[in-house]
ZATORTI-566343 format. One line per 2 residues: number of its first residue (from 1); their letters; for each residue x, y, z of C-alpha. Coordinates in steps of 0.02 Angstrom, whole numbers. Example, Ala and Ser with C-alpha at 12.3 -4.5 7.8 and 13.67 -1.06 7.14 Angstrom:
2
1 = as = 615:-225:390  684:-53:357
END
This chain:
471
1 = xx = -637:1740:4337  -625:1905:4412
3 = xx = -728:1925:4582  -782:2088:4617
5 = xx = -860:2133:4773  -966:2295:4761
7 = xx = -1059:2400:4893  -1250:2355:4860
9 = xx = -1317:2542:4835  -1181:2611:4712
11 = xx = -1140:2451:4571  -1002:2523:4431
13 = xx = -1058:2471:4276  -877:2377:4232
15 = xx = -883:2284:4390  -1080:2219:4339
17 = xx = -1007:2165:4167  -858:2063:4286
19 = xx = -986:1978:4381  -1035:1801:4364
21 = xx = -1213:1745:4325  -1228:1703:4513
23 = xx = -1150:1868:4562  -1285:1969:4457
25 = xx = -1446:1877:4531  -1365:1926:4690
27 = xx = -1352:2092:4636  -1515:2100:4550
29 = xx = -1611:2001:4722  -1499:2153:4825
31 = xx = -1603:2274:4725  -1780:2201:4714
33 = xx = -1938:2315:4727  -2080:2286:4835
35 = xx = -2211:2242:4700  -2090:2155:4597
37 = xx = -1944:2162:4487  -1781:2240:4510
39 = xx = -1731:2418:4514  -1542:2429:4419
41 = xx = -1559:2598:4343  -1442:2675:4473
43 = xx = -1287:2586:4405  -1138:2694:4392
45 = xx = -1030:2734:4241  -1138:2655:4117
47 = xx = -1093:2820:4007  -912:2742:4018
49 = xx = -956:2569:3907  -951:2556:3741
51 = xx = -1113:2532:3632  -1087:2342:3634
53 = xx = -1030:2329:3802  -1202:2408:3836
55 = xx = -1281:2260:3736  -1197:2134:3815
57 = xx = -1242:2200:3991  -1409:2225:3954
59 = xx = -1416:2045:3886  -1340:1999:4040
61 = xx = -1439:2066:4165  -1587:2006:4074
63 = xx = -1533:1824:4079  -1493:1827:4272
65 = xx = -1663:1901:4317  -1747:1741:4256
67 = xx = -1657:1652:4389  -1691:1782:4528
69 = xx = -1810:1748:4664  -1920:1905:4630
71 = xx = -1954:1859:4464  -2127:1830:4414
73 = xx = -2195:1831:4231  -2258:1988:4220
75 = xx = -2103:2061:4305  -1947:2076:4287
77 = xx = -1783:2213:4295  -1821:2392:4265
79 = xx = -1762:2385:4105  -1875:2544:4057
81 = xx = -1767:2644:4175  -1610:2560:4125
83 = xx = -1642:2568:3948  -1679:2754:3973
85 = xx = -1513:2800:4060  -1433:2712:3929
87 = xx = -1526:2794:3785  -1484:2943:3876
89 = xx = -1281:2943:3880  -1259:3013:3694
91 = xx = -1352:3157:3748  -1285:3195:3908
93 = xx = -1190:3340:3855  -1329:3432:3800
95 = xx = -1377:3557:3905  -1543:3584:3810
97 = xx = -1688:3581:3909  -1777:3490:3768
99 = xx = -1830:3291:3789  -1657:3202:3731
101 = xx = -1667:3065:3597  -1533:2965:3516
103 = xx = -1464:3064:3390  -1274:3066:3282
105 = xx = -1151:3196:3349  -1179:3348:3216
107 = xx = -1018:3373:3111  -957:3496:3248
109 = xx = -926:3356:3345  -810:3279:3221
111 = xx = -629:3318:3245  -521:3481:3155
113 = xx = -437:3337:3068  -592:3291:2976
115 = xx = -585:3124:3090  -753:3056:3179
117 = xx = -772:3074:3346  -714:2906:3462
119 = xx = -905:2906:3500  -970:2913:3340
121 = xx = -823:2803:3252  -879:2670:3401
123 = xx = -1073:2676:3342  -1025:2662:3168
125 = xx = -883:2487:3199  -1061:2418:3302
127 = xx = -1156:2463:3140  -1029:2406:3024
129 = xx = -1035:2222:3139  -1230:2225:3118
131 = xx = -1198:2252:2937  -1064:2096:2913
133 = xx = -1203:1979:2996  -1318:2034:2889
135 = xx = -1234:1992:2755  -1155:1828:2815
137 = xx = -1365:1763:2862  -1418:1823:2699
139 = xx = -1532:1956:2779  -1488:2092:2644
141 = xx = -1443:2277:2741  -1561:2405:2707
143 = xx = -1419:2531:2640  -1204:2512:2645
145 = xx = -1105:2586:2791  -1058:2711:2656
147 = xx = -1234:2764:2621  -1279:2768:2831
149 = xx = -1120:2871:2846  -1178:3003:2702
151 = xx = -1352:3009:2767  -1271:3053:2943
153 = xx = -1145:3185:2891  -1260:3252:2781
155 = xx = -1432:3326:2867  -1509:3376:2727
157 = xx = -1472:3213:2636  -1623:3099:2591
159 = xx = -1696:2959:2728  -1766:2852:2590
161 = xx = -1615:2732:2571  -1662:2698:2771
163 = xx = -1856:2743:2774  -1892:2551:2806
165 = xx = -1821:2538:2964  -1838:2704:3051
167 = xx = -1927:2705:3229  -2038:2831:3203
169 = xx = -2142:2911:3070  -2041:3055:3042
171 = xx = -1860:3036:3073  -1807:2898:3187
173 = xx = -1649:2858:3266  -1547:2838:3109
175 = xx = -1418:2774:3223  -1468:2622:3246
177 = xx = -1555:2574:3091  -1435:2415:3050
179 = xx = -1446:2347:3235  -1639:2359:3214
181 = xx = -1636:2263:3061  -1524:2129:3105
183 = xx = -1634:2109:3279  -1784:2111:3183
185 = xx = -1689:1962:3056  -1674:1843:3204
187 = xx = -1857:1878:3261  -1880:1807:3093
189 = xx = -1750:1660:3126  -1862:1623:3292
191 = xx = -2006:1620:3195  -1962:1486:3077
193 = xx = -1925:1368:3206  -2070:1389:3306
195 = xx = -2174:1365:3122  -2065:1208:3102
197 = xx = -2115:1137:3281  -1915:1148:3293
199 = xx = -1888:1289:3421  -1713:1275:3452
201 = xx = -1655:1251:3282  -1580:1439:3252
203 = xx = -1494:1436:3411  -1328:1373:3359
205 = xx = -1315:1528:3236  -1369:1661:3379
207 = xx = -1250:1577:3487  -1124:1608:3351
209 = xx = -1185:1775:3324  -1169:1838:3500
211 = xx = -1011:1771:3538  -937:1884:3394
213 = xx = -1042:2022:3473  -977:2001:3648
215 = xx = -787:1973:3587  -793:2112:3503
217 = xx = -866:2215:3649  -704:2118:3751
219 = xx = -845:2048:3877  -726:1894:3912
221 = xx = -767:1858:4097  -910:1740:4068
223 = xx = -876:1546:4071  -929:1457:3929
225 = xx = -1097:1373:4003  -1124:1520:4070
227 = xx = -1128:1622:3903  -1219:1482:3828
229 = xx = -1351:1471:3977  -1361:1687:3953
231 = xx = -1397:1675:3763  -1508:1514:3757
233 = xx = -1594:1612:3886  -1614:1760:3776
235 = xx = -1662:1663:3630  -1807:1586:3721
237 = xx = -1859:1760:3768  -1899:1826:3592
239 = xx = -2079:1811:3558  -2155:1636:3525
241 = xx = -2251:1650:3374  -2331:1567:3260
243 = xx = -2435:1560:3091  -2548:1412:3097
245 = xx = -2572:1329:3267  -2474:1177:3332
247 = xx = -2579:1074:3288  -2545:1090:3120
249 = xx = -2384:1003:3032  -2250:1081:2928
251 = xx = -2328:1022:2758  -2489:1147:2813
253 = xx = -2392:1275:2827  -2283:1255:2688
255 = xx = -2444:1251:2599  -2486:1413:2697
257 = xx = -2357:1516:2664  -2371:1458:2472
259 = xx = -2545:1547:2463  -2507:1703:2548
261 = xx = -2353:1727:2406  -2482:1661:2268
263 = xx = -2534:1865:2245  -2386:1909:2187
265 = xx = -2349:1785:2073  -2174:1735:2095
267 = xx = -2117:1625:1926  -1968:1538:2049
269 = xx = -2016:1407:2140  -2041:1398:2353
271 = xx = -1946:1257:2424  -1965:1249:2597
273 = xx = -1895:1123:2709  -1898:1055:2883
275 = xx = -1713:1118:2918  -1733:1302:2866
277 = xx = -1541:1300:2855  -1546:1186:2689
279 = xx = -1661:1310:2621  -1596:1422:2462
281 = xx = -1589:1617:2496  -1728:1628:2373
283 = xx = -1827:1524:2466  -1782:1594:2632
285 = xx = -1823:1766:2584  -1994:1741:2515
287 = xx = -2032:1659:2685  -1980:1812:2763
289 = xx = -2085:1920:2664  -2228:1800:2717
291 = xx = -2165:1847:2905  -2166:2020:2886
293 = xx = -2334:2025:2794  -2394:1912:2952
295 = xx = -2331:2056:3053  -2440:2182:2960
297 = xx = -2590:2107:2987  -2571:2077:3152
299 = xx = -2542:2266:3167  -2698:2294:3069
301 = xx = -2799:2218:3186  -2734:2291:3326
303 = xx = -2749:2457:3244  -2944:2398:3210
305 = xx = -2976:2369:3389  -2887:2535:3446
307 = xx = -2985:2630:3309  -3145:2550:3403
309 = xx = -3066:2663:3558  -3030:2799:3466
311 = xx = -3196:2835:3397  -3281:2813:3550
313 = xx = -3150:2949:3647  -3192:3074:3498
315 = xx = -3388:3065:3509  -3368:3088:3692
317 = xx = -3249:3238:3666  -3367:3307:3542
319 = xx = -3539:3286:3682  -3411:3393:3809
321 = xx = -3390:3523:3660  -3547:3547:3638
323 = xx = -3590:3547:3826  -3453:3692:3853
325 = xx = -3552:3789:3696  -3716:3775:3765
327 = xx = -3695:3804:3939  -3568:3952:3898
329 = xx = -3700:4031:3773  -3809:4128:3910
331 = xx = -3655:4197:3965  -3588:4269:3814
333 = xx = -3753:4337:3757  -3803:4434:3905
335 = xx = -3817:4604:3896  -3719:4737:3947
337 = xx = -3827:4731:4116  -3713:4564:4165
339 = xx = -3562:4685:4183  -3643:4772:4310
341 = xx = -3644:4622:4418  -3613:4611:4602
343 = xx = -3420:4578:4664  -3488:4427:4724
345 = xx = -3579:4368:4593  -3428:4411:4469
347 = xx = -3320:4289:4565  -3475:4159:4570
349 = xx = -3457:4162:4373  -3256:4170:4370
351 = xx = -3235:4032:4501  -3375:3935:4383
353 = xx = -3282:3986:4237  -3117:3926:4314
355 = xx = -3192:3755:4340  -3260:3755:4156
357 = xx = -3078:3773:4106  -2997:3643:4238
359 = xx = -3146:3529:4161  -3089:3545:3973
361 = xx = -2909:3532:3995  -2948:3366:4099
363 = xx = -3063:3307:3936  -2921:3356:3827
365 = xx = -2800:3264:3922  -2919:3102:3941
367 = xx = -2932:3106:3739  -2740:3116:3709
369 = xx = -2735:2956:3840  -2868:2876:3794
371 = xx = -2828:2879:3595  -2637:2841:3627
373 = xx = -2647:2668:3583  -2720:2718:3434
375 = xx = -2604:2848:3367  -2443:2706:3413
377 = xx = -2543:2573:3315  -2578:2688:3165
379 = xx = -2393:2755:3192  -2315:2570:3188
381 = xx = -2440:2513:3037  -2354:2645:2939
383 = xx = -2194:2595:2965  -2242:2414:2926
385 = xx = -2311:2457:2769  -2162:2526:2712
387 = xx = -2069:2379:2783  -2152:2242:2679
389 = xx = -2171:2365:2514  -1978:2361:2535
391 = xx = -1949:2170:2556  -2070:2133:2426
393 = xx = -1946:2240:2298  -1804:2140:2368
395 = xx = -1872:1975:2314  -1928:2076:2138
397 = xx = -1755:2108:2130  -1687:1955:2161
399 = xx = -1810:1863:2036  -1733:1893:1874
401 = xx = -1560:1853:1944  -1605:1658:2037
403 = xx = -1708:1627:1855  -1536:1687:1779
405 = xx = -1436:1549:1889  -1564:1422:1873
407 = xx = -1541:1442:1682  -1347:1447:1673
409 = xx = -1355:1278:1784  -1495:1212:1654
411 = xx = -1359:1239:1528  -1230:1184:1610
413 = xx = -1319:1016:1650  -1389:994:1473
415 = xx = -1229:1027:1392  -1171:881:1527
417 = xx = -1308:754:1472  -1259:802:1278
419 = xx = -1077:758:1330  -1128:588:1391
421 = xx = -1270:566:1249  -1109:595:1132
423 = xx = -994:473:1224  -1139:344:1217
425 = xx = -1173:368:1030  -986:348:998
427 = xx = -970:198:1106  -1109:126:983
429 = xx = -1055:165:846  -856:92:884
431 = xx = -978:-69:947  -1046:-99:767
433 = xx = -891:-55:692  -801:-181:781
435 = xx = -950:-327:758  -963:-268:587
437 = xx = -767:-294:570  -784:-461:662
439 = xx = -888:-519:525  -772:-480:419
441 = xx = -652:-547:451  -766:-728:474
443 = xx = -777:-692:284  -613:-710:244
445 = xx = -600:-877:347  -620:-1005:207
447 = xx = -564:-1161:138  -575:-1192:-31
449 = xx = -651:-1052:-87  -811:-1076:10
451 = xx = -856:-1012:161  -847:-1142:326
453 = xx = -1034:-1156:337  -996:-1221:133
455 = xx = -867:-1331:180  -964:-1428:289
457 = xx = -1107:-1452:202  -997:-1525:42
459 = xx = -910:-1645:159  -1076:-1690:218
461 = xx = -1133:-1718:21  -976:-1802:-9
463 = xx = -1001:-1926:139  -1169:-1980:83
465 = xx = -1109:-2016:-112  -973:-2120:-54
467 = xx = -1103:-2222:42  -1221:-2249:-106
469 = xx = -1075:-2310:-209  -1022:-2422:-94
471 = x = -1196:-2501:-75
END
């Protein structure tokens, strides 16, 4: 284990990723903040790490500020400012004075060669990883590497293949699209096992997961408890939700989640079980549909109670509106007389005028905060719609094929049972052949002509003559 010691105020981002678990709440207690929390966004050469040696830190840090004595539950690292420094390293080269937002390298960036950049070739290998686990947890990618890499090289190139998973209304970071997908896959994951009163039960496979992730980021310094501690950690920190209540058992829900797929009348059956491992992908994916439909009415009730807000901020923006009309109305209409005003008045009305302004720019501003919430909940209900109008035309899609297999291994099991029904017909058939044969062959046992049943009924006759004659 490499031990690193590091001057408290200046931490290089390759000596953080070094540090033990104990070494980082160290760090992290070194850099607590008065109210609460930890302040980490001063962490030098984080622009130097790869995308998932990023992830792994960030992971990292997470984990150790559980254990840190200036923890609470409503506080924790500033991962807002660290997640904003990172978000901020593909841009850094930008001298624009415009906001910077996660965007692909334009194909100027790309090498005379026709080559991608190292950056870009980087973000696409961490795509191309969240793609592979896709595929090996049956979560179905939204679009191939192929299609991501044509939609990035090309700007005018259609977003539909992606629209799903965008993060935000418009464009989204495009980048990240596959990552975003796979995250959202093992909210899912989390989700069955809290519905299943099993919490723990998909934590072998994002064990497995993120020790690919980290090998492949070369983040070898951490112990094996202590990776396992760091990721059990993280799985525990994913939401904890659930459909029904715990109170209820798994056969309620199964029942549940069979009723909210009854509207779309699925032929195939729903087999859910207890181990969501055993399940069939068929199964497993209509359950996720029922997860993300969950998810959009969640949002629709959030977006209710915003739009509750919302209304109210408008009417009072209107009243101010009308306020600024009426009260500005004697001013506009006097006559010419009101130019001949007094210096002092004039500046009476400008400074009054002034204040008018200050006053409406305020109400503007308190409308744009006040409705915020609003505008992110209609934003993210958009999105979600797409989301589940997407999944739903998975499972469509996958229909006809699992009725297909089902019916090949129908076939394939009656032609089985005709097999056997054929073996057993022969087998009783040879049987009354060979009794028949038997009997037969009895036949052709006689004496005398006459059969043995014959022959012992005439020595039976002949016995009783010789006795009358005697008498």
């Amino acid at each position: 284990m490499l031990i690193v010691n590091m001057p408290a105020s200046l931490p290089a981002a390759n000596d953080l990723l070094a540090f033990t678990e104990s070494q980082l709440v160290h760090h992290l207690e070194s850099h607590s903040r008065v109210h609460g929390g930890f302040d980490i966004s001063s962490a030098v050469g984080l622009e130097n790490l790869s995308k998932s040696q990023r992830d792994a830190l960030g992971d990292r840090l997470r984990a150790a500020a559980f254990r840190a004595k200036n923890t609470t539950a409503s506080q924790s690292i500033d991962s807002q400012a660290l997640l904003a420094r990172l978000a901020s390293i593909a841009g850094t080269k930008d001298s624009s004075s415009e906001p910077k937002h996660l965007r692909w390298p334009s194909e100027t960036s790309e090498t005379s060669g026709g080559t991608l950049s190292p950056q870009l070739d980087e973000e696409i290998l961490d795509q191309v990883a969240c793609y592979e686990q896709l595929v090996e947890e049956n979560g179905k990618p939204v679009c191939s590497v192929e299609v991501l890499r044509h939609i990035i090289n090309e700007p005018a190139a259609s977003h539909e293949p992606v629209l799903p998973w965008l993060s935000d209304r418009l464009d989204g970071d495009i980048r990240t699209v596959l990552s975003r997908q796979l995250a959202r896959w093992w909210e899912f994951r989390k989700w069955q096992s809290d519905n299943r009163g099993t919490e723990d039960q998909g934590f072998s496979d994002f064990l497995a997961a993120k020790r690919s992730r980290y090998e492949q980021a070369g983040v070898a310094t951490m112990t094996e408890s202590i990776f396992k501690e760091t990721v059990w950690r993280l799985w525990h920190d994913k939401p904890q939700f659930r459909l029904l209540s715990k109170s209820q058992d798994f056969n309620t829900y199964k029942e549940t989640v069979k009723k909210r797929l009854a509207p779309h009348n699925f032929r195939q059956p729903l087999k859910l079980l207890k181990n969501s491992r055993n399940q069939n992908e068929w199964t497993t994916w209509l359950e996720y549909v029922a997860f993300e439909q969950w998810w959009q009415e969640r949002l629709a009730d959030a977006t209710e109670l915003e739009e509750q807000q919302y209304r109210q901020a408008w009417m009072k923006l209107l009243n101010e509106v009308r306020w600024f009309a009426e009260s500005g109305s004697e001013f506009h209409g006097a006559n010419s007389a009101a130019f001949s005003l007094s210096s002092h008045t004039l500046a009476e009305r400008t400074a009054a005028a002034q204040a008018d302004l200050a006053t409406a720019r305020q109400t503007i501003s308190d409308f744009i905060r006040d409705t915020e919430g609003y505008r992110l909940a209609e934003d993210a209900m958009y999105r979600q719609k797409i989301r589940v109008k997407w999944v739903l035309k998975q499972a469509q899609m996958m229909e006809p094929e699992v009725s297909q297999r089902r019916g090949t291994a129908s076939t394939r099991a009656n032609v089985v049972k005709s097999k056997k029904r054929t073996r057993n017909d022969d087998d009783i058939i040879s049987s009354e052949r060979k009794s028949k044969k038997a009997r037969q062959e009895v036949g052709r046992s006689t004496v005398g002509g006459q059969p043995r049943r014959s022959l012992r009924l005439q020595n039976v006759r002949s016995s009783t003559r010789q006795t009358e004659v005697k008498q």
